[in-house]
VOMIMAR-607986 format. One record per residue (C-alpha): residue number from 1; x, y, z; chain. Coordinates in steps of 0.5 Angstrom, whole numbers. Layout:
REM residues N
NUM:X:Y:Z:A
...
END
This chain:
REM residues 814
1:202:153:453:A
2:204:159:448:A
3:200:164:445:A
4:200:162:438:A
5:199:154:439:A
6:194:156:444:A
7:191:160:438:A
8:192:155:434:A
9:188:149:438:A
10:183:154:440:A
11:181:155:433:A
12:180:147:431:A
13:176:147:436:A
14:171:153:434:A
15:171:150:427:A
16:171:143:429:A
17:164:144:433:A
18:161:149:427:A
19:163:143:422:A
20:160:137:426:A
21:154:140:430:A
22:149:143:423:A
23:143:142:427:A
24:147:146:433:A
25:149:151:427:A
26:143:152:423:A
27:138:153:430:A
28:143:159:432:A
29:143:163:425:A
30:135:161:424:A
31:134:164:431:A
32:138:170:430:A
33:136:171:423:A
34:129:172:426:A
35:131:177:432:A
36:135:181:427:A
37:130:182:421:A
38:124:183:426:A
39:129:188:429:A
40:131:192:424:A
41:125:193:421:A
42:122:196:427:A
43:127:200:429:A
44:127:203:421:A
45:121:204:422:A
46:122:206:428:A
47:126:212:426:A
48:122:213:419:A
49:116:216:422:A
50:119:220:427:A
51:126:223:422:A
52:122:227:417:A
53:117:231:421:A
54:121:232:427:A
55:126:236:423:A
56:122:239:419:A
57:118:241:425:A
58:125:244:428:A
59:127:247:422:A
60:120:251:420:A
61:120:253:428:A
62:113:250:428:A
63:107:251:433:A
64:107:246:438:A
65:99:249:439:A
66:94:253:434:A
67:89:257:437:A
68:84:259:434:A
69:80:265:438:A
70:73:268:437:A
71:75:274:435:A
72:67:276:438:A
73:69:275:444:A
74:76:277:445:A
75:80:283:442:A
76:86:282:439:A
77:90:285:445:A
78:87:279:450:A
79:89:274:444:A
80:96:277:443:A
81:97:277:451:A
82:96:270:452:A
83:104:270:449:A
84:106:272:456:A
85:103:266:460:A
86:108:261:463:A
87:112:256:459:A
88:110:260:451:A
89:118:260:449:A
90:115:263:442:A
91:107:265:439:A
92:106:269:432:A
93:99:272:432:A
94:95:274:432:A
95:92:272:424:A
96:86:274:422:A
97:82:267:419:A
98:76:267:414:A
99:73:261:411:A
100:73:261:403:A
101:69:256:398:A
102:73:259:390:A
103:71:257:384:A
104:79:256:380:A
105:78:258:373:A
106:81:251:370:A
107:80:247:376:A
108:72:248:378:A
109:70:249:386:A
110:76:248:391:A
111:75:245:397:A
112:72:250:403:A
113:80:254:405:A
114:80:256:412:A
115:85:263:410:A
116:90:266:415:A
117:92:273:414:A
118:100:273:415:A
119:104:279:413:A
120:110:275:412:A
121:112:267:411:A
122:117:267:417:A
123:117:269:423:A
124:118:266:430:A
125:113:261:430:A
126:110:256:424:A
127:115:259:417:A
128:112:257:411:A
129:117:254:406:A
130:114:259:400:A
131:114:253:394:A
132:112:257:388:A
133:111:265:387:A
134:112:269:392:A
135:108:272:397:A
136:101:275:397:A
137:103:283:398:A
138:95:286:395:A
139:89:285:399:A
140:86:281:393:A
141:92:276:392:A
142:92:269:395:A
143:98:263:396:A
144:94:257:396:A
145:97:250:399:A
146:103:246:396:A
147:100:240:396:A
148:94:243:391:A
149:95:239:384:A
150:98:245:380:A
151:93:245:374:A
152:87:246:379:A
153:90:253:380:A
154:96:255:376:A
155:101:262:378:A
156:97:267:375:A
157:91:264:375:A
158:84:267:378:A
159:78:265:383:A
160:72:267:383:A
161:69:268:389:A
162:61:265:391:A
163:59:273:393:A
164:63:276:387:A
165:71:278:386:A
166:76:274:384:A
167:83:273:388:A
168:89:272:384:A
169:94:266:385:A
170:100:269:387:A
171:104:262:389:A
172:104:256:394:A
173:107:255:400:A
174:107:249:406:A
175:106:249:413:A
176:110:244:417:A
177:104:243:423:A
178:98:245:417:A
179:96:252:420:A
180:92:254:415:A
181:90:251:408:A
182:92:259:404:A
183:94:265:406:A
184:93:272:404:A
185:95:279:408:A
186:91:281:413:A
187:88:286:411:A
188:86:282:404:A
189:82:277:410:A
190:79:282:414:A
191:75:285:408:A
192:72:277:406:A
193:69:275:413:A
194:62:274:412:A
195:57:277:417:A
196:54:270:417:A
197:60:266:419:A
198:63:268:427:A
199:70:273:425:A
200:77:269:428:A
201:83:270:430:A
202:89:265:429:A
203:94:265:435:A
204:102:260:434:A
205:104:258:440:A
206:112:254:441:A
207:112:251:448:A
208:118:250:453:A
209:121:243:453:A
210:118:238:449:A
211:111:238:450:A
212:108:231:450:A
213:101:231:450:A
214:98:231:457:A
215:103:237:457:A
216:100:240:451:A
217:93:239:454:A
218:95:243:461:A
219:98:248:456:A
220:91:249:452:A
221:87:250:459:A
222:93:256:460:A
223:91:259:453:A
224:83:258:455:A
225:83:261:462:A
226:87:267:460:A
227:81:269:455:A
228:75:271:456:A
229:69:265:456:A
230:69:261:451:A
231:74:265:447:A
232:78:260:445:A
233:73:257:440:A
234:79:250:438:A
235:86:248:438:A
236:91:244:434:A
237:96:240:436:A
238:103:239:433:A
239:103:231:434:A
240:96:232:430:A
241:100:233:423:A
242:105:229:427:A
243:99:223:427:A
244:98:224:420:A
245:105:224:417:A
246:106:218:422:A
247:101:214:421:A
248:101:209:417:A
249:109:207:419:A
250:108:208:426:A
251:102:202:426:A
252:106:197:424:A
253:112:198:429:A
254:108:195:436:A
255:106:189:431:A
256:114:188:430:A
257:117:189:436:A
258:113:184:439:A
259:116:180:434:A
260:122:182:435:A
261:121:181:443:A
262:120:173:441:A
263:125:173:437:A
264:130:176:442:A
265:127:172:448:A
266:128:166:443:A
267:135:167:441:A
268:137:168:449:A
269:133:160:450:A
270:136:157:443:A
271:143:160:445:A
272:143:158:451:A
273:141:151:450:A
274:146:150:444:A
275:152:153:449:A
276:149:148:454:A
277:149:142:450:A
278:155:142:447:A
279:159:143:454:A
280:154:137:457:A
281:156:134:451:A
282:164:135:451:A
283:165:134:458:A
284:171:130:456:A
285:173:134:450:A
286:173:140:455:A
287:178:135:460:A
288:182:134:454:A
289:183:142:452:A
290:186:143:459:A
291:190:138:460:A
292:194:140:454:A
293:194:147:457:A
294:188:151:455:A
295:186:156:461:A
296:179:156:463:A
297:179:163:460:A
298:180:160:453:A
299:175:155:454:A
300:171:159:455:A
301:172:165:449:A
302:172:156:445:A
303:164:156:446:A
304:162:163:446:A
305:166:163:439:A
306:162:157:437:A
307:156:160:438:A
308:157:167:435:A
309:160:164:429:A
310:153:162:426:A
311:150:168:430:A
312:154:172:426:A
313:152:169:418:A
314:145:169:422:A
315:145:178:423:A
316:147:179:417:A
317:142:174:414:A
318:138:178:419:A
319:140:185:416:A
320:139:184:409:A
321:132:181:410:A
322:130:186:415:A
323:132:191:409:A
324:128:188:404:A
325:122:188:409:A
326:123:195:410:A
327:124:198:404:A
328:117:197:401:A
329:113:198:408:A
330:117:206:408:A
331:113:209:402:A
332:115:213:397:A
333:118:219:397:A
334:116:224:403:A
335:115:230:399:A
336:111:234:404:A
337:116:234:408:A
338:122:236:404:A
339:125:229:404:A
340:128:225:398:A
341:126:220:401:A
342:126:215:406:A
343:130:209:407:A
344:133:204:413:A
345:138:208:417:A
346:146:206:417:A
347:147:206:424:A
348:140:202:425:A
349:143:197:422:A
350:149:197:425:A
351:146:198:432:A
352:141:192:431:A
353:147:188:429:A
354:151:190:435:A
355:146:189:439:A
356:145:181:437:A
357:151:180:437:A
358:151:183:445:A
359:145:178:447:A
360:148:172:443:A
361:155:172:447:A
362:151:173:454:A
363:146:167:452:A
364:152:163:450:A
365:157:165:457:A
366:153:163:462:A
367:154:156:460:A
368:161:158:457:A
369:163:159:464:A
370:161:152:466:A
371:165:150:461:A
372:172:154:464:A
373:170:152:471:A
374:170:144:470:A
375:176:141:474:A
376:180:138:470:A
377:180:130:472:A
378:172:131:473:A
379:171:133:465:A
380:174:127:464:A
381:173:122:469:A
382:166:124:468:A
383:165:124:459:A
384:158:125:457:A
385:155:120:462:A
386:149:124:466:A
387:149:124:473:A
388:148:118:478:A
389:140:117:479:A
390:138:124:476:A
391:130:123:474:A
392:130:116:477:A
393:124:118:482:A
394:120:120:475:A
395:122:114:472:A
396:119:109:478:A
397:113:114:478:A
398:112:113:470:A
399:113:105:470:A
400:107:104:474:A
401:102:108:469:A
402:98:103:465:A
403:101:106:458:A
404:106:102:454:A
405:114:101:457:A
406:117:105:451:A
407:112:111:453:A
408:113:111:461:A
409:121:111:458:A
410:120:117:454:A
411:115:121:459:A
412:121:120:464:A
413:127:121:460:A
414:126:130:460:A
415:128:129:468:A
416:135:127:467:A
417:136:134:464:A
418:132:139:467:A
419:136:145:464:A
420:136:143:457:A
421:128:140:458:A
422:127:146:461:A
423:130:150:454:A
424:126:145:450:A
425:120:147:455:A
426:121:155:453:A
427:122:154:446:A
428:115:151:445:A
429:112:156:449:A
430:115:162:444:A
431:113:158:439:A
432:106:158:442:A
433:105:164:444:A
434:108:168:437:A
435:102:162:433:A
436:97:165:439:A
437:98:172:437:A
438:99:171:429:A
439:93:168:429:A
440:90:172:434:A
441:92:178:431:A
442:90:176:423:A
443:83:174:426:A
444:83:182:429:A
445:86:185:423:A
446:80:181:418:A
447:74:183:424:A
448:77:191:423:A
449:78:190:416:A
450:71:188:416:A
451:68:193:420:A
452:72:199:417:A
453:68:201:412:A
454:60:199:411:A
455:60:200:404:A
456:64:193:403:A
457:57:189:407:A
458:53:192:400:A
459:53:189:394:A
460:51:194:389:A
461:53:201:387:A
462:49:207:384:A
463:52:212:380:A
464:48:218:378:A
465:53:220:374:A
466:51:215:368:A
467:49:216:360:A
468:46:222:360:A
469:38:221:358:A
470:37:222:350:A
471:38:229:347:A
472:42:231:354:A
473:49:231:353:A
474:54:230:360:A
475:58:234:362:A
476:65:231:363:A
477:68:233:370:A
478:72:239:369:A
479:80:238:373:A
480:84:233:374:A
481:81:229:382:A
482:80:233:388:A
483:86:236:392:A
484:90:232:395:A
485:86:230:402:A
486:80:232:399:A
487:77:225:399:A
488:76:220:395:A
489:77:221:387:A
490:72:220:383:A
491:71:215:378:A
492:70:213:372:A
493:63:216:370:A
494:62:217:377:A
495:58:224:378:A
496:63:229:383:A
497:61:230:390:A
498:56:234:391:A
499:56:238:398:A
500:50:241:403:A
501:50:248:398:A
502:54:246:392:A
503:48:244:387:A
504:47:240:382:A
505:53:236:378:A
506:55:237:371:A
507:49:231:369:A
508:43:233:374:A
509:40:226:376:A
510:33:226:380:A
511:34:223:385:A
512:27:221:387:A
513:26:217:381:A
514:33:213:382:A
515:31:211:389:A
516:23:209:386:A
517:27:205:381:A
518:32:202:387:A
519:26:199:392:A
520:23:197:386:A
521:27:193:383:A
522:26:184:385:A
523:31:183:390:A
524:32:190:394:A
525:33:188:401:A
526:36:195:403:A
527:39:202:401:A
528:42:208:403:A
529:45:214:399:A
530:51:218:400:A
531:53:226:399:A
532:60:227:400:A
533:63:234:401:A
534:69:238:403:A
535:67:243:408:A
536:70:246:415:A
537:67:246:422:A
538:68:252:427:A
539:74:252:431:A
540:78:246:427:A
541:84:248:422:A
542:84:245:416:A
543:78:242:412:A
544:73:236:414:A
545:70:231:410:A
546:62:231:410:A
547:59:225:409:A
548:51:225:409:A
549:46:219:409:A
550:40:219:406:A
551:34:213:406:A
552:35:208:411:A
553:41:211:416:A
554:42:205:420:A
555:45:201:412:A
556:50:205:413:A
557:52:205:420:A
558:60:205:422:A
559:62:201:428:A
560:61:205:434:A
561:66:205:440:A
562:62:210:445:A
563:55:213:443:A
564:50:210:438:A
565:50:212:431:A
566:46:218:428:A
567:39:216:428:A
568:36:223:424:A
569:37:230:424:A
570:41:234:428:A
571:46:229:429:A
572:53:227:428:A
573:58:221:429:A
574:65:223:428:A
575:72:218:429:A
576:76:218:434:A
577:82:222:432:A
578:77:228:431:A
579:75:228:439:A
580:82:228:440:A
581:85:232:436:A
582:78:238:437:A
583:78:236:444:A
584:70:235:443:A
585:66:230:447:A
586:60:226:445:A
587:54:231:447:A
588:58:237:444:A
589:55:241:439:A
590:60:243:433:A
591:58:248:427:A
592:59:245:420:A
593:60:252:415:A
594:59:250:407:A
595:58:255:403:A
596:59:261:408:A
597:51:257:412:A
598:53:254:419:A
599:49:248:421:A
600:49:246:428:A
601:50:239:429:A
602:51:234:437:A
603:55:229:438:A
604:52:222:438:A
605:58:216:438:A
606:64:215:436:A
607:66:212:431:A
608:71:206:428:A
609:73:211:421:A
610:80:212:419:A
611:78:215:412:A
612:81:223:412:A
613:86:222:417:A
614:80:221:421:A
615:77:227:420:A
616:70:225:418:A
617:63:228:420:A
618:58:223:419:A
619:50:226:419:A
620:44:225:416:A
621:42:229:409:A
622:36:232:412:A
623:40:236:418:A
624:41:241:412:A
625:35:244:409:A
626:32:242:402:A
627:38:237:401:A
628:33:232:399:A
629:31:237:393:A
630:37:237:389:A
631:38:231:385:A
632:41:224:387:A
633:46:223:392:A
634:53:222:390:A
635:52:214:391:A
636:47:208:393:A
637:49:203:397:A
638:44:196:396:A
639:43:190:400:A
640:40:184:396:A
641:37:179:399:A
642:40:172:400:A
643:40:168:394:A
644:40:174:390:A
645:45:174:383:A
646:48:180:384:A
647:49:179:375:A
648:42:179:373:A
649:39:184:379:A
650:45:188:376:A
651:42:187:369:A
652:35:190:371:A
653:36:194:374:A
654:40:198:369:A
655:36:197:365:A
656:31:201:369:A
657:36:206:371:A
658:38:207:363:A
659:34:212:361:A
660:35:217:369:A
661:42:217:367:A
662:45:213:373:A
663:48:207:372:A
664:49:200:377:A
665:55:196:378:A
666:58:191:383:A
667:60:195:389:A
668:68:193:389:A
669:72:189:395:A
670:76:193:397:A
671:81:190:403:A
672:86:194:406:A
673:93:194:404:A
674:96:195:410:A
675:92:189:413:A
676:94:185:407:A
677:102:188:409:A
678:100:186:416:A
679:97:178:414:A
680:103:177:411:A
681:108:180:415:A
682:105:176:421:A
683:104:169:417:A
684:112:170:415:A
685:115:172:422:A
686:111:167:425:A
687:113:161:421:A
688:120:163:423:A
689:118:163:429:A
690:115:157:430:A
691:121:154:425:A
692:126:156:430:A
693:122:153:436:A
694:122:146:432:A
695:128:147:431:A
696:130:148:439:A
697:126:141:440:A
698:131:138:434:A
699:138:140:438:A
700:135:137:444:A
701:133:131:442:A
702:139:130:438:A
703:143:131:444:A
704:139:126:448:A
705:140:121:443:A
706:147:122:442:A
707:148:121:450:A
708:143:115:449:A
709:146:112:444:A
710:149:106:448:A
711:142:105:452:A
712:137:105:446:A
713:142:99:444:A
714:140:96:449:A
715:133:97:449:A
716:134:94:441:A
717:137:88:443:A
718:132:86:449:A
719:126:87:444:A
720:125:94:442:A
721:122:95:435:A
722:124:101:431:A
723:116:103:433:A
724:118:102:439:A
725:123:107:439:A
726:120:112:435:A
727:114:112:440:A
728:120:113:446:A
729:123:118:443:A
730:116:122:441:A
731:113:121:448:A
732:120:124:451:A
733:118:131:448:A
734:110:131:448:A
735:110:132:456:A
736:114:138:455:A
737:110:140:449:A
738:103:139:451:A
739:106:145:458:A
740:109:149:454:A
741:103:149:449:A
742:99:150:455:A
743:103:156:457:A
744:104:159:451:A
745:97:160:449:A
746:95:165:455:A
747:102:169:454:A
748:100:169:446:A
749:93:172:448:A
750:96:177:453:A
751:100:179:448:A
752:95:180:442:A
753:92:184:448:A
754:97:189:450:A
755:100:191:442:A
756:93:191:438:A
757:91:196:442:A
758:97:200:441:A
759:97:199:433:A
760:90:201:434:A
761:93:208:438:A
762:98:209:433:A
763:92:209:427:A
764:89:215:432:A
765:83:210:434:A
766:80:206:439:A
767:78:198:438:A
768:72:196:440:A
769:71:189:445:A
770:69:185:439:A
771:75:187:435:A
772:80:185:441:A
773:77:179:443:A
774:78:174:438:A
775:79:168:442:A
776:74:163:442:A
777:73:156:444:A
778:74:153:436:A
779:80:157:436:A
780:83:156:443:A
781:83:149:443:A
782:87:148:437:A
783:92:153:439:A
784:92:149:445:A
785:95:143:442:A
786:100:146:438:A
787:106:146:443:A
788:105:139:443:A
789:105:139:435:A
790:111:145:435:A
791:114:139:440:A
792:113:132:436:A
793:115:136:429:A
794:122:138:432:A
795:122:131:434:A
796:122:127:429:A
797:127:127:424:A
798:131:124:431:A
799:126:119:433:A
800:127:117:426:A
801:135:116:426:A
802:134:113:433:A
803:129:108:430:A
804:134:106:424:A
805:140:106:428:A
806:143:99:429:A
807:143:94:435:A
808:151:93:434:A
809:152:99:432:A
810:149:103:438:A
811:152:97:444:A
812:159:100:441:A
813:158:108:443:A
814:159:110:450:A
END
């Protein structure tokens, strides 16, 4: 045959089968469609959160290691000679540190600053980039943070220092791995240390090859060993600000690649199975080709192409679905890392397509070359009929049951194709084991969701920062909002929080008559109050929300993973990113500065908290001294008892609260947006998923029904009633349904247990038993039965056709 007839025939062939096999079609699009999304938008992810760090991170030459060094117990020179140990490719230091609390001219009190004193921004390790002004060049000078709102402390502008003296702003600038919040020169920081707080010096550290954090680990007990004990007061590791940069993208890329997974297995069995209907199908077809001359290389390139038609217009479905998904979830723009924004990779793309493409052509070829390897005469000789005695042992064995004869039918016919039934078997158990999961994992994502923040179990909040009392006129709050990671902005009406040694707020409230005016109101079942503050622990770079808790301590307790939560004074809670990222563990003993007063507080539990990037201090108000005395706390969380309208005991109490200057209002619902995102990502995968799954089933039945067509006649004109048929047809599917289903449920379980745990590591925490063990009988049953849904759903529409299809009709088929 010469190559262009071959071309020619070849080419009717691949369109003839796309043309006349929809439902074939339709699967292998859906099927790849959903693999190519869920793919896309992992991978970009993928990429997303790791691009704009690390090459920010490699251009700023950043620290893999920030070492802070108790300048009391070790000198300058013992610090600057850990630059020597093994493995240190690079380190700057050692820097000065201090710990300032200003007040800005415009802005009002700054968040605690932990200051390094630096000569230059560049450097062998940690270059900042100088955003604005220029670099301090007078002990008076300071270069604040670049994420600092601007009209809290302008260029130019002065601080006031709590013990007197003022600092002029001179400029902002950026550190990759956040080293320090400010920066002035060295001599500028060294005549601020307090005599109260410990003096410490900063030392940068670059490491050989790419550290990771088991390395990194190793790496800190190097730098430990080598000072004197206890010297090394704490550490900050690069994949901290890495965590921070990461971690709201990275936590939605275990989830997708799980779908992802599915999808590509299920894209391999519906693929595989459509190849190997349409060969078992055309075995006459096939004979014909060759006995016009088609080579079995020919044959073969004919199938494939038949499958990579539709797979071809499902990848690129795929990839503008996947692209529409990504975009909202990669964020705004990326300003802290000098990016113009995020957006999906080309090559991504591209690489994602390939790949499809790839695994549908590897799916299609092994039934493909079974196709090739027919002999001729056989093809023909042999058409569409099954093979002599195939799945006869089931049907005698179904025929002694004491069911229905047109259901002992249908549970026998799967044993006449044992390939294809088991490709119908494979669809449903993915199809069960990707609703397993999505339900599994919507029930954990509402238990976290629930469990994130206590203040959501309250049904009321106080302020103290209503209507002022008669003849008292409010101060409004002066700025715009805290500085960018400082905490929750206030507001409407809201009182600034207030911290251990800030004082009062602009409308002093008594903090002891709203509390009487709370437990005295009808329908208080309890309450507790809370004093946020912005301060800095011993040994962490960076700022530390505090958050103190006043009244009943146990109202306001966050879910515990380890320990117990903080039961009075002296006591603290921290998350889980914050053991990680100090290096501390529960027992130990922290030291929280505010003010330039240093208070000693131990480790009790850990805590389920993601606010402040995990790093959080939870302790009771009366841990510092006389806290109690300076007026209302920042907020009242109350319980009412059951039955309570929440609109009248708002009214009461208001009413009570008017003339004390604080106001009550319903506490909002706040539910997390990412945990929105997740449910809805989860709900739309899974019903391709499971769309695919029915849509496996729908092709196999077709197909039995096809190369029945001339039995169903007969079974028509004996007597078998369209209900009948129906029944058969189901009953063909429910046996594999209810295996699949039942294989599908432990595989979906096992799933939600490996990849929640790894979303849970991507948001720097821990999970406790209850959020991953969602799995209940009321909820296992259902999930159970839903392969045998999944199974007669997909069946149907063809038990419907072969139920309509008429006697004469079918009796002329072969």
């Amino acid at each position: 045959m010469s190559a262009r007839f071959a071309g020619s025939v070849l080419g009717r062939v691949v369109r003839s089968g796309v043309g006349r096999r929809r439902v074939q079609t339709l699967v292998v699009a859906l099927a790849t469609l959903m693999a190519v999304a869920s793919a896309v938008v992992a991978g970009s992810l993928v990429v997303a959160s790791s691009a704009p760090f690390d090459h920010a991170f490699a251009r700023a030459h950043g620290a893999h290691l920030t070492a802070q060094i108790d300048a009391g117990k070790a000198t300058a020179a013992q610090a600057a000679a850990t630059a020597h140990l093994p493995g240190v490719a690079a380190s700057a230091g050692p820097f000065p540190v201090t710990v300032l609390s200003p007040t800005a001219q415009r802005g009002g009190p700054l968040p605690e600053l932990t200051v390094a004193g630096r000569s230059s921004p560049g450097g062998p390790v940690d270059r900042l980039e100088v955003t604005a002004g220029r670099w301090p060049s007078a002990g008076n000078e300071i270069m604040l943070p670049a994420d600092l709102p601007p009209d809290v402390a302008e260029t130019g502008s002065a601080l006031t220092l709590p013990g007197g003296g003022t600092l002029t702003v001179v400029g902002r600038a950026r550190s990759v791995t956040g080293s320090a919040d400010a920066w002035m020169t060295p001599a500028g920081v060294a005549a601020l240390r307090s005599a109260k707080a410990p003096g410490t010096d900063q030392m940068l550290y670059r490491f050989s090859g790419s550290p990771t954090k088991s390395r990194l680990a190793a790496d800190r007990a190097k730098v430990a060993a080598a000072l004197p004990k206890g010297a090394l007061a704490g550490t900050r590791s690069y994949l901290d600000a890495k965590y921070v940069a990461d971690r709201e993208a990275a936590t939605f890329v275990p989830f997708l690649m799980a779908f992802g997974a599915l999808g590509l297995g299920m894209s391999v069995i519906v693929v595989a199975g459509v190849v190997g209907g349409m060969v078992g199908a055309n075995l006459r077809r096939i004979g014909i080709l060759k006995a016009i001359g088609c080579t079995p290389a020919e044959v073969v390139r004919a199938y494939v192409a038949q499958a990579l038609v539709p797979a071809a217009a499902g990848t690129a479905l795929g990839v503008v679905l996947g692209n529409l998904i990504a975009y909202p979830l990669l964020g705004d723009v990326q300003q802290v890392y000098g990016t113009t924004g995020l957006s999906v990779a080309w090559w991504v793309d591209a690489a994602v397509a390939a790949g499809a493409l790839l695994v549908v052509a590897v799916a299609a070829l092994v039934p493909a070359l079974r196709a090739g390897r027919l002999r001729t005469v056989e093809a023909i000789a042999v058409g569409r009929a099954p093979g002599t005695g195939r799945g006869r042992w089931a049907q005698r064995f179904a025929g002694r049951l004491p069911l229905p004869r047109a259901v002992t039918l249908g549970l026998a016919t799967p044993f006449a194709r044992p390939v294809r039934s088991a490709s119908m078997l494979a669809a449903v158990l993915f199809g069960t084991a990707a609703a397993t999961f999505a339900i599994g994992l919507a029930a954990s994502l509402n238990t976290i969701g629930a469990a994130r923040d206590p203040a959501a179990n309250a049904a009321v909040s106080v302020m103290g920062g209503g209507p002022a009392p008669q003849g008292q006129e409010q101060a409004p709050p002066q700025g715009q909002g805290p500085a960018q990671g400082q905490g929750p902005a206030q507001g409407p009406g809201q009182a600034p929080a207030q911290g251990p040694g800030q004082g009062p707020g602009p409308s002093p409230v008594d903090g002891a008559k709203v509390e009487a005016a709370i437990a005295a109101q009808p329908g208080t079942a309890s309450y507790y109050g809370v004093r946020r503050a912005r301060v800095t622990v011993t040994g962490v770079v960076g700022g530390v929300d505090l958050q103190l808790y006043q009244h009943d301590l146990r109202a306001g307790a966050y879910e515990i993973i380890a320990g117990h939560w903080i039961t009075g004074p002296g006591q603290a809670v921290v998350p889980t990113h914050f053991l990680d990222a100090t290096g501390h563990r529960i027992g130990d003993t922290i030291t929280v500065q505010d003010q330039g007063a240093a208070v000693r507080l131990r480790i009790v539990g850990e805590a389920f908290d993601l606010e402040n990037d995990g790093m959080h201090v939870h302790a009771a108000a009366t841990s510092f001294a006389g806290i109690e005395k300076r007026g209302a706390a920042d907020e009242y969380l109350v319980r009412l008892k059951p039955g309570v309208s929440t609109a009248s005991y708002l009214s009461g109490l208001n009413s009570a609260l008017k003339p004390l200057g604080a106001q009550a209002t319903a506490a909002a619902d706040d539910v997390s947006s990412t945990i929105v995102v997740l449910d809805s990502l989860a709900g739309l995968l899974t019903l391709m998923l499971v769309t695919v799954a029915g849509l496996g089933v729908l092709n196999a039945v077709v197909l039995d029904t096809r190369e029945r067509v001339h039995d169903l006649g007969v079974c028509k004109a004996i007597g078998m009633s369209p209900r009948q048929t129906v029944a058969m047809v189901l009953a063909s599917v429910a046996g594999l349904g209810a295996a699949g289903g039942l294989a599908g449920l432990p595989a979906g379980v096992a799933l939600h247990h490996l990849v929640l745990p790894l979303m849970g590591d991507a948001a720097g925490t821990r999970l406790t038993a209850h959020m991953v063990g969602v799995y209940r009988v009321p909820l296992v049953v259902p999930l159970a039965l839903g392969g045998i849904v999944i199974a007669v759903l997909g069946a149907l529409l063809p038990a419907g056709w072969a139920a309509k299809a008429r006697t004469a009709t079918a009796l002329r088929t072969e």
